[in-house]
N, C-alpha and C positions, 0 to 999 in steps of 0.2 A: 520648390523641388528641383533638383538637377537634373540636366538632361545628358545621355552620355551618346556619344555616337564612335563606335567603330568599326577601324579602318585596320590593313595588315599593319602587323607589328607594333598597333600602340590603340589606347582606349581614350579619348579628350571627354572628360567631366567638365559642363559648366558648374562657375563656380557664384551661388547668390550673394548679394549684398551682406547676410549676415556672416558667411565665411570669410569673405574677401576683408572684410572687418576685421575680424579675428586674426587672420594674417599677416594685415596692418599692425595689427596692435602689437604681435609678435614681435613685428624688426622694430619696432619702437621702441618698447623694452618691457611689457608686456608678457605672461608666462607663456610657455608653445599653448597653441593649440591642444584639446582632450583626444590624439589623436599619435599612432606611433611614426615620428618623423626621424626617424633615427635614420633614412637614407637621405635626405637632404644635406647639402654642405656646403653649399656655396649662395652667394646674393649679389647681385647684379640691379642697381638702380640708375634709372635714366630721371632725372629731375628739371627743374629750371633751368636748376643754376648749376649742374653738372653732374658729373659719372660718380657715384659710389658702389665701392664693391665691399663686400662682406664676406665672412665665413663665420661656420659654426665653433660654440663651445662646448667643453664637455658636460657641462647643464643646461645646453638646448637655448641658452640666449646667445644670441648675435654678437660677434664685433665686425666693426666698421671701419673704413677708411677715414671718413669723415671723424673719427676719435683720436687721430693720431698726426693727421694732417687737414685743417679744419680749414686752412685757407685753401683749399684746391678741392675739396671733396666732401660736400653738404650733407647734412645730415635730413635723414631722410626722415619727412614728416607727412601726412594727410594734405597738405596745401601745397608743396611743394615739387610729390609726387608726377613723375607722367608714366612712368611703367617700372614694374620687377619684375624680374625671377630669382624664383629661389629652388637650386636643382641640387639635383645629384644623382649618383646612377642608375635608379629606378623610375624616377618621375621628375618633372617640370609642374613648378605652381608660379601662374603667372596672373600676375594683377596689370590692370592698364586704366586712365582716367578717361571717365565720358561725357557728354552732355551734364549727365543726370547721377551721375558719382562715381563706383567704380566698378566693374566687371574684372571676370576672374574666368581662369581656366586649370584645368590640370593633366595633364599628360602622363599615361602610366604607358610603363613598355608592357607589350604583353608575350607569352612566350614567343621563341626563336623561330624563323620562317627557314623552309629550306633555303640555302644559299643561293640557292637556282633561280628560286624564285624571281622571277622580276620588278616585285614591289618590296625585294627583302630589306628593310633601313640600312640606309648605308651610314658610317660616319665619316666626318668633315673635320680639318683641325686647319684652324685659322690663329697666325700670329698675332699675340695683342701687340697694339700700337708702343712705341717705345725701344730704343735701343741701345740707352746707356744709362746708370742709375746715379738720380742726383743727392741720393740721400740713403742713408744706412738703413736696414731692417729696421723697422718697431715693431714690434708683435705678430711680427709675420707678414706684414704691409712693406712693399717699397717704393718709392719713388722712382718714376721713370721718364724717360722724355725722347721727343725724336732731334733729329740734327733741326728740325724748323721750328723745334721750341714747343711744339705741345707736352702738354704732363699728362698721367697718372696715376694714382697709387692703386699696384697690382695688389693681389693677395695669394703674393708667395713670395719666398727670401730670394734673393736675386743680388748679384755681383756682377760688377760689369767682365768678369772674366769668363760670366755664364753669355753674355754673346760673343766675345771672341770665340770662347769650344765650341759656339754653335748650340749653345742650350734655350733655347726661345723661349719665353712663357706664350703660351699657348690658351685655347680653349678650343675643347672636345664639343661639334655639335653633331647630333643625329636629324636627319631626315627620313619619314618617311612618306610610301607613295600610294598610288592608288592609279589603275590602268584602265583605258577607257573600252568598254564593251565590243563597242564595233570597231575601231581603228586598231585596237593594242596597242596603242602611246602611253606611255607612262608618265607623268606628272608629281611634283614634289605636292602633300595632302598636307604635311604637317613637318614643323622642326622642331627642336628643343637644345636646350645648354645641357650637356653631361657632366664634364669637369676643367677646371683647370689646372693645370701642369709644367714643365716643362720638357719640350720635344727636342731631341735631341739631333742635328740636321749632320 
């Protein structure tokens, strides 16, 4: 049975072994989940053997980095795994490997806090790594790398004339907080992935 606990501006579901499966089975190739995920769109895996990113299609199955560029971006399996997300702008569902298999979370926003508020989520936009593209679009994936030679394949069309404009690919995160009773310090309670984009600087 799930346990939910919340907090201002968002509700965290645990997520048991048999969802967390299911969700598995999903980015594998697997049908969605019996459940409407039509706000999800993006995927984000942390594995062994490296970064895969993913988005959605218009029949709710995956594409992946690792389908396009297979020597830089592993294809994400059950054994290979150490964490996802798979978000978009209403929730974060996140899976992570443990001792004993794998645990899961989900993250719903819940309605708006006054602005005032002190605990109201703030958002955060963090540049992805990379700033020149070494390889043309494939299906919406590009290749990117820094001047010290790391790679990724982002998932979104990118030109390297989108960083001279100053168009970053980005990712949108949210925070939120929770204030402590007797002090009034505010502290970060929870984050999540919202979208990726590009920001325009």
């Amino acid at each position: 049975m799930s346990q939910q606990e919340i907090i201002k501006g968002c509700t965290i579901e645990t997520l048991d072994h048999v969802a967390c499966q299911a969700y598995l089975n999903w980015v594998i190739g697997s049908v969605a989940p019996g459940e409407n995920l039509k706000d999800i769109a993006w995927l984000l895996a942390h594995c062994h053997d490296g970064v895969t990113w993913g988005c959605i299609n218009d029949d709710q199955s995956w594409r992946t980095s690792s389908m396009f560029f297979s020597d830089l971006c592993p294809c994400v399996s059950e054994s290979n795994l150490l964490e996802i997300r798979l978000f978009g702008a209403k929730r974060e569902i996140m899976i992570w490997r443990t001792d004993t298999g794998f645990s899961g979370r989900c993250l719903y926003d819940n309605p708006e806090l006054e602005h005032n508020d002190p605990c109201h989520p703030d958002d955060e936009i963090r540049i992805l790594l990379g700033d020149q593209v070494i390889e043309k679009t494939i299906e919406g994936f590009t290749r990117v790398r820094t001047k010290s030679g790391m790679e990724q394949a982002i998932p979104l069309v990118c030109a390297d004339n989108d960083y001279t404009a100053g168009r970053w690919p980005s990712l949108l995160m949210r925070h939120y907080f929770v204030q402590d009773d007797e002090t009034g310090a505010v502290r970060v309670a929870a984050s999540r992935l919202v979208n990726v984009f590009k920001e325009v600087k």
